[in-house]
Every structure is written in C-alpha cells, then in structure tokens.
C-alpha positions in Angstrom: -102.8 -75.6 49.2 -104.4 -75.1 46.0 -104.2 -72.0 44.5 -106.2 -71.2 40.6 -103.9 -68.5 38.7 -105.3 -66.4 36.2 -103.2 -64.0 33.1 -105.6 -61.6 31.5 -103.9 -60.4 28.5 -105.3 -58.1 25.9 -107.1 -60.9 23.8 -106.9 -63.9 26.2 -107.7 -65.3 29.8 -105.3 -68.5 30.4 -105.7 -69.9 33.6 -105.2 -73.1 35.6 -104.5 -74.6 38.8 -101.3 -75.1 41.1 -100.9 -77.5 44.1 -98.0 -76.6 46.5 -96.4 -74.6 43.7 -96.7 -77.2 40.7 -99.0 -75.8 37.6 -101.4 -78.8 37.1 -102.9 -77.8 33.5 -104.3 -74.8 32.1 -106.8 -73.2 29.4 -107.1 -70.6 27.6 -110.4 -68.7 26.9 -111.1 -65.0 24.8 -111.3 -62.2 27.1 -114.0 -60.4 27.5 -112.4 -57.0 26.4 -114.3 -53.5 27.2 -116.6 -55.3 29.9 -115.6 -55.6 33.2 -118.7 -57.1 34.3 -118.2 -59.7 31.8 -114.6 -60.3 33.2 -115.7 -60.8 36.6 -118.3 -62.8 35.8 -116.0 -65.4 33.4 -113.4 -65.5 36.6 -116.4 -66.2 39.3 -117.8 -69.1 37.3 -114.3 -70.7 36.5 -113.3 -70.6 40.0 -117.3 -72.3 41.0 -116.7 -74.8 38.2 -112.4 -76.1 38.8 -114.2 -78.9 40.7 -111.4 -78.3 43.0 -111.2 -77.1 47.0 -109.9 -73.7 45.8 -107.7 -71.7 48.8 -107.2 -68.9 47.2 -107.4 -66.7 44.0 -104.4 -64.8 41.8 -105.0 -62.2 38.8 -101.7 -61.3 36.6 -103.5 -57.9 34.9 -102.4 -56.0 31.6 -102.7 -52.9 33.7 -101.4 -50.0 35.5 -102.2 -51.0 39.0 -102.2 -49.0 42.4 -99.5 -49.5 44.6 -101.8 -51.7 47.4 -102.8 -53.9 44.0 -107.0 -52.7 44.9 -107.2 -50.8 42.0 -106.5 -51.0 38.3 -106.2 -47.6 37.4 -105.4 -47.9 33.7 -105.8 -50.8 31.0 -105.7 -49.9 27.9 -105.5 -53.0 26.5 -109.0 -54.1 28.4 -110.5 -51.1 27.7 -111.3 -50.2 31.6 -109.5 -47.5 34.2 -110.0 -47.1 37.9 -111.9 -50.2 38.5 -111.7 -52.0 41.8 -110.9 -55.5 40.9 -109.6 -56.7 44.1 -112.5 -56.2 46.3 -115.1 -56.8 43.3 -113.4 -60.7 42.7 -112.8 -61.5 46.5 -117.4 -60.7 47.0 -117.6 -62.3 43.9 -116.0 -65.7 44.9 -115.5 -65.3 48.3 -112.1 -66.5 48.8 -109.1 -64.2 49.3 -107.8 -62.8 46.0 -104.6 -61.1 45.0 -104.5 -59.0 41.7 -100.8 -58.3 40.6 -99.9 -56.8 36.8 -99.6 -59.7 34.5 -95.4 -58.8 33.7 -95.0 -59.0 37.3 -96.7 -62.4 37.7 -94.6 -63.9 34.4 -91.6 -62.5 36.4 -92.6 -64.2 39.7 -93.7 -67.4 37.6 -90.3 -67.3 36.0 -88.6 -67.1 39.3 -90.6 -70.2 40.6 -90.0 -72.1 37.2 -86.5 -71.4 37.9 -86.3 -72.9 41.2 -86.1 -69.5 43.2 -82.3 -68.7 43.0 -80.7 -65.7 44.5 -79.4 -62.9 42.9 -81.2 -60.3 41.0 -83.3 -61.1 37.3 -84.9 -59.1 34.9 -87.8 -60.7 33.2 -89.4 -59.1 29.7 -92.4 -60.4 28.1 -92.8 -60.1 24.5 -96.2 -60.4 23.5 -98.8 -57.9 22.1 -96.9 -55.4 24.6 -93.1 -56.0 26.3 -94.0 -56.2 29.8 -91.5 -56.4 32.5 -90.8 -57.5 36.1 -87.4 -56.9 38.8 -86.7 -59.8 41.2 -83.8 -58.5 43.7 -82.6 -61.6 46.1 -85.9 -63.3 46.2 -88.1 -59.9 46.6 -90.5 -58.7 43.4 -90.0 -55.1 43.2 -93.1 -53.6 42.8 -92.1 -50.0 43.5 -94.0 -47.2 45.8 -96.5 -46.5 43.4 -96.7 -49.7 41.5 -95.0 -49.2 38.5 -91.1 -50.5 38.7 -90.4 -53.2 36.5 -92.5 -51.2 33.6 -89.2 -52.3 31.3 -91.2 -52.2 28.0 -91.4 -48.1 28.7 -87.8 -48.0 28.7 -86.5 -45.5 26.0 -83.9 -47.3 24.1 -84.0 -45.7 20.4 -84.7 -42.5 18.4 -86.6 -43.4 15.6 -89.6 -41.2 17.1 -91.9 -44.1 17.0 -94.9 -43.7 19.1 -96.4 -46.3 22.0 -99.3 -47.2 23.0 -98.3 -45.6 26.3 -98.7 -42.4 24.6 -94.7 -41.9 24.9 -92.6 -42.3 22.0 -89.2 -44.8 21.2 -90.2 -47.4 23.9 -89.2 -51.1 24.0 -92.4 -52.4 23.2 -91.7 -50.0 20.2 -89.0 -52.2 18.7 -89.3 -55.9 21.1 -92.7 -56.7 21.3 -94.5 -59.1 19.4 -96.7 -56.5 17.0 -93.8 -54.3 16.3 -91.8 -57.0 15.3 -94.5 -59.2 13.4 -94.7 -55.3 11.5 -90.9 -55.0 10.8 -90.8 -58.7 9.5 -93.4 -58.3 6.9 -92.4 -54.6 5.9 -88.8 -55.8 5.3 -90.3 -58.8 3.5 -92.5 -57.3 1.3 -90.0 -55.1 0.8 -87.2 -57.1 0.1 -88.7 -60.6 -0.7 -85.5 -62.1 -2.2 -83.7 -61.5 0.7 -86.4 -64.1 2.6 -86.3 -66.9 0.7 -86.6 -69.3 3.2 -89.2 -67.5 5.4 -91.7 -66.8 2.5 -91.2 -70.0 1.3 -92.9 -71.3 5.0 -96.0 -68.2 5.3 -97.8 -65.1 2.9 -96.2 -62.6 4.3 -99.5 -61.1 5.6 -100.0 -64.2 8.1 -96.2 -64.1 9.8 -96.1 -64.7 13.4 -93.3 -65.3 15.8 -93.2 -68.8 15.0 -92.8 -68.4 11.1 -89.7 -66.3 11.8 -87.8 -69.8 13.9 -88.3 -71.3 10.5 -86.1 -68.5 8.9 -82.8 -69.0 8.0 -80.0 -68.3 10.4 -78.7 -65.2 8.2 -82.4 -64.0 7.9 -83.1 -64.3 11.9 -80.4 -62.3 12.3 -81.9 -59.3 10.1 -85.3 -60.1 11.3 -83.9 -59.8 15.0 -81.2 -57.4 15.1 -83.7 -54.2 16.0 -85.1 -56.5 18.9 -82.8 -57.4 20.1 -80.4 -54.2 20.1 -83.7 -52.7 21.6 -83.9 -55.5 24.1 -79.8 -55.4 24.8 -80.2 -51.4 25.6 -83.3 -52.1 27.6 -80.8 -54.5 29.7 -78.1 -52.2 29.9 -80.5 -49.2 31.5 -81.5 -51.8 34.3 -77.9 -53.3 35.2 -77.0 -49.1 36.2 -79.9 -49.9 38.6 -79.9 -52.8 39.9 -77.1 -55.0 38.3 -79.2 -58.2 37.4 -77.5 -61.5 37.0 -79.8 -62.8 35.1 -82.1 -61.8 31.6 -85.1 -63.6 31.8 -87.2 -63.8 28.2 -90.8 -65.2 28.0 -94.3 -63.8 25.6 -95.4 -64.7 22.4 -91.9 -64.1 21.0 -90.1 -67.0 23.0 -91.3 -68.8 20.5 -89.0 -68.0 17.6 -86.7 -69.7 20.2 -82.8 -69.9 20.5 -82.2 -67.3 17.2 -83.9 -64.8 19.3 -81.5 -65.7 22.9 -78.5 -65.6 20.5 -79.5 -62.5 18.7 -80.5 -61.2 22.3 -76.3 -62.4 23.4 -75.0 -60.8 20.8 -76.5 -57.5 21.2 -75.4 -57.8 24.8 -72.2 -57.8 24.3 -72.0 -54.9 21.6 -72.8 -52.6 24.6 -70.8 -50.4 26.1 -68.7 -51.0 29.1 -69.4 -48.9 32.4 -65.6 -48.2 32.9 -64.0 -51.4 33.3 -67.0 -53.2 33.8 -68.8 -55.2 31.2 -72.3 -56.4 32.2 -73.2 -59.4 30.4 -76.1 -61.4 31.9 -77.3 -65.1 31.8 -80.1 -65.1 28.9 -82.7 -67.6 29.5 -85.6 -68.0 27.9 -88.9 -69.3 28.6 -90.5 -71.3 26.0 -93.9 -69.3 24.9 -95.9 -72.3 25.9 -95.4 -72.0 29.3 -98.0 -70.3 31.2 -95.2 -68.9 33.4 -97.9 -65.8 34.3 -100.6 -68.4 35.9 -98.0 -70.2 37.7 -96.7 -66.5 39.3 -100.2 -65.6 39.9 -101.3 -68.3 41.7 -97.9 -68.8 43.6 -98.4 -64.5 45.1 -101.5 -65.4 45.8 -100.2 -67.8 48.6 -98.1 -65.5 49.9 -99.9 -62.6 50.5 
C-alpha cells in the first residue's frame, strides 16, 4: 500500500511517500499561509504529480481539530477556523483522506519509528509551537473532543508569560523553539562574556537551535535549564495521568541534540516524588531531520 503523508506547519508543507510503513523521501515546500484555497490546491497537485499509485491521503494539521477529524476549527498559525478540510481534500483528489493534528501525527510517526512498543509515551514537539501527542498500549489518544495530548498548553511556570493560545505560563511559553531562540539571544546580548563559545559560532540576532549544540557544555546548560525544567514539569503533570514510560522529543529543537536530552534528564529527576514513587521516564529523542509527522500521517491514514 502506498500511502503520501503530509505535515502542514506554520511556515512549511513537508511531505513524502511511504510504502508498507517505510518513509521513501520527502520535500519540503512554503505553505500557503492565510489561503486555504491555496492549501488545497498545493496538496491536490502534489498528490496528481507523486507519479506514484497513491491509496490513500494523510494531513498532520497545526490546528485545533473536531473530534471526528472533519473539521479544523481553529489554526492560528494558518490563519483559517472552521474549515472542512476533510471532505474539501478527499473531492479534491478523490482518494480517501485522513486529517489528524500535526503533534498527533509526530507522535504516531514516533511510535512507528520506534518500532511500535507497548507501554505508554508522551511525545512533545518543539518547533515554532510545543505540540504534543499520548500513545497508551498502542492506542493515540485523541480525546472526546479532540484535544488530549495538547501538552504544549500545560501550565508549568508563573512568570505570567502570555501564549499564543491566548492563556498565559504554557509550555510552548518556556520549550518551544521561539521562546527559546528569544531567551538565548536576550541572555546573550545580555551577558555576552558568559557565551563565548556560542557568539564566537553566530550574531546573536541569527541564533537558531542548531547554533546553541555548538555551545559549550556549561553554556547549554544555562541556555537549557528554563526548557527543560518547563519540559520536566510538563512530564510530571502527565505521569499523574497516565504514567508514560517513555518521553519522546522531536521539532525544530531536536536539533541542539543530546545537551538538550541531558538537560531534559536532569530536570527529571529534580522533580518531586509522588510519595514513594519517583517517575523518571526513558528520554529519547528524535533527530529534527526526521520527518517523523509525514511518516505518522501517512501511516493513520492506513488505518482508518
């Protein structure tokens, strides 16, 4: 079966192709951001020019979705609300479609990447937003109305910092890629003899997730401790829930690479202890070139 997955972000489309649940390759394009027409026009022609027998079609969305996945009731990343994207791909293309939100496809991709092991993982994705997905013995939990798994609205601090969510203190606040691309270059500026070795690599004004690998170890863990205390309380609200086994890491921000799981460690095991019970789960992380939300895409897609 051959399935083509697609992961609309807020400033890309990456998609690609997977036979009998191996990714085959995959490109990225700009999204067409503010016009839906647009978007369902780019996704039509891609699909009528894979050169490929296509089965079926999957969309991982940056949106609040409703619960039967018809309708994308809020992206604000996009630019559109109540659209239904669903139904307006499968007449575009005619071939069945499935539309999940883009953390939940990462999540399912990561699961699949991971060879599909039991027990319970909690995936974050750490791009432009921090995005999240719940995978309890082999089941994505998608919740009754849609939103479970929405990790990167988690309140974890109370610094009064406000979210693009319109709530305040969030994850995405502290873990995702802009606020910590923000915190990097304010503490540089700030304190530029306390960087050496990451201004000596990048301006300050150009920093990404990758300039802060090339930090030293001492200034990863300044650059990282907010993150990842963010990211370690974020963990501790969802073992009360559902007691994960497993932290799953992927976005933009994998890239700063094994600084950030160590940071992410370290944090996990300053929290607190549920009586006698300390939580401390397996941290892997998916490298940020891995397109792990086209793989999860196009994998649902087959199993709807």
């Amino acid at each position: 079966m051959i399935t083509l997955g697609f992961d609309i972000g807020g400033t890309k489309v990456a998609y690609g192709a997977v036979v009998d649940g191996r990714l085959i390759d995959t490109t990225q394009v700009p999204v067409p951001t503010g016009d839906y027409g647009a978007l369902i026009a780019l996704i039509a022609e891609t699909v009528r020019g894979s050169g490929t027998s296509v089965d079926a079609v999957g969309v991982g969305v940056a949106a609040w979705m409703s619960a039967d996945r018809e309708v994308v009731h809020r992206s604000a990343s996009l630019g559109w609300d109540d659209m239904p994207l669903r139904a307006d791909l499968a007449r575009a293309i005619d071939l069945p479609v499935t539309v999940v939100n883009d953390a939940d496809a990462a999540a399912w991709g990561a699961h699949v990447l991971r060879g599909h092991p039991a027990g319970t993982s909690m995936t974050l994705t750490l791009g432009t937003d921090v995005g999240g997905g719940v995978i309890v013995n082999g089941l994505l939990i998608t919740g009754s109305h849609g939103i479970a798994g929405e990790l990167g609205h988690l309140i974890v601090s109370t610094k009064g910092r406000e979210c693009r969510c319109g709530g305040t203190d969030c994850l995405a606040t502290v873990a995702s890629g802009t606020a910590l691309i923000n915190h990097v270059r304010a503490l540089a500026a700030a304190r530029p003899g306390d960087f050496p070795a990451l201004l000596q690599s990048t301006d300050p004004s150009n920093l990404g997730p990758a300039d802060v690998a090339r930090a030293s170890e001492a200034e990863c863990a300044v650059l990282l401790a907010e993150a990842a205390t963010g990211i370690a309380a974020a963990s501790a609200i969802v073992s009360r829930v559902v007691d994960h086994d497993t932290l799953v890491l992927a976005g933009g921000v994998s890239a700063i690479g094994d600084p950030l799981r160590q940071a992410v460690l370290a944090a996990l095991q300053a929290t607190p202890r549920i009586g006698n019970v300390h939580p401390i789960p397996e941290v892997y992380l998916i490298p940020a070139n891995v397109p792990v939300g086209v793989l999860g895409a196009a994998d649902l897609a087959t199993r709807s």
